[in-house]
C-alpha positions as CSV (number, residue, x, y, z in Angstrom):
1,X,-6.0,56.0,-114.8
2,X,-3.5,54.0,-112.7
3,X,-2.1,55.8,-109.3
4,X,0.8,54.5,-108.1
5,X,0.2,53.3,-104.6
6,X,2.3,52.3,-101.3
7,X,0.8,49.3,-99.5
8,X,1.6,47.8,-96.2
9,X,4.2,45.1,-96.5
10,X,1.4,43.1,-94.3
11,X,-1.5,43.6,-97.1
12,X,0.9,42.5,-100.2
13,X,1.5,38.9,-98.0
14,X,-2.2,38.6,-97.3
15,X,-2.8,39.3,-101.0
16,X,0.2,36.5,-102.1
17,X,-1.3,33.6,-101.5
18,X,-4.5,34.1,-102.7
19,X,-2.9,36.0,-106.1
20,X,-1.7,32.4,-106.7
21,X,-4.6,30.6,-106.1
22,X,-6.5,32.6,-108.4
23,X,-4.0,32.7,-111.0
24,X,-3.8,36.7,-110.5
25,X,-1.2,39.4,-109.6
26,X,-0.7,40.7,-106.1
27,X,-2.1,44.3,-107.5
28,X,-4.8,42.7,-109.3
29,X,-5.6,40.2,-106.4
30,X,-5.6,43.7,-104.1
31,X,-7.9,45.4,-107.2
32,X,-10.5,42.4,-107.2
33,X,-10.5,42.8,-103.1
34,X,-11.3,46.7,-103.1
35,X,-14.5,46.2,-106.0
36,X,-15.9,43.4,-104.0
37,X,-15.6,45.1,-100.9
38,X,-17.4,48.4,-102.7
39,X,-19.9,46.4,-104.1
40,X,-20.5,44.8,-100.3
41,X,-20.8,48.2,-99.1
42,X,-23.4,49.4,-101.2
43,X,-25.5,46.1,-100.8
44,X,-25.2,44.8,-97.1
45,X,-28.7,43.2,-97.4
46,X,-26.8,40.8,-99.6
47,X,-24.6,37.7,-99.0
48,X,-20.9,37.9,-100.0
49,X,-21.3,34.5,-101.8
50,X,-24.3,35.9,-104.0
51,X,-22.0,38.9,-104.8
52,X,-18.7,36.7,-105.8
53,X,-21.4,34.5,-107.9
54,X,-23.4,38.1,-109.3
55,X,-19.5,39.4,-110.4
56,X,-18.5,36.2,-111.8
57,X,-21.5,35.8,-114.0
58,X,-21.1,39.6,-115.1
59,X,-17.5,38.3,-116.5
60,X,-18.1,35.8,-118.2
61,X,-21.5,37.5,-119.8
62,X,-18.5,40.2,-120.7
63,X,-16.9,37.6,-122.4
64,X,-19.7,35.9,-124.5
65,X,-19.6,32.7,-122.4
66,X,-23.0,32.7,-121.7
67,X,-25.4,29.7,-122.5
68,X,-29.4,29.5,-122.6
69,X,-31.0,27.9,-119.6
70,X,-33.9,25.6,-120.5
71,X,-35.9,24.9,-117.3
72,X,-37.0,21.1,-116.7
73,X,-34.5,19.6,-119.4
């Protein structure tokens, strides 16, 4: 269910920039922020790099681009 939602004018301009960069929209770019964030909360044992790579590879598995691994080849 989408809530409509009034953001600082300072947040949306954070959120510009890097919206562009990552081919997103400001309110997506602000979406993507608050899971990551979440999922940093509720594993601070792990590093924020591991969790950007975990939620990556959970996309694209999501999306049938995965590919077998074949060690030593």
């Amino acid at each position: 269910m989408a809530i409509p939602l009034k953001l600082s004018n300072e947040l949306v301009d954070m959120a510009r920039p890097r919206a562009v960069a990552e081919h997103r929209s400001i309110p997506k770019q602000i979406e993507y922020w608050a899971r990551l964030g979440k999922v940093v909360e509720d594993n601070p044992e792990l590093p924020v790099q591991f969790i950007k790579s975990t939620l990556l590879a959970t996309a694209e598995a999501d999306a049938g681009q995965l590919s077998e691994y074949h060690i030593g080849v």
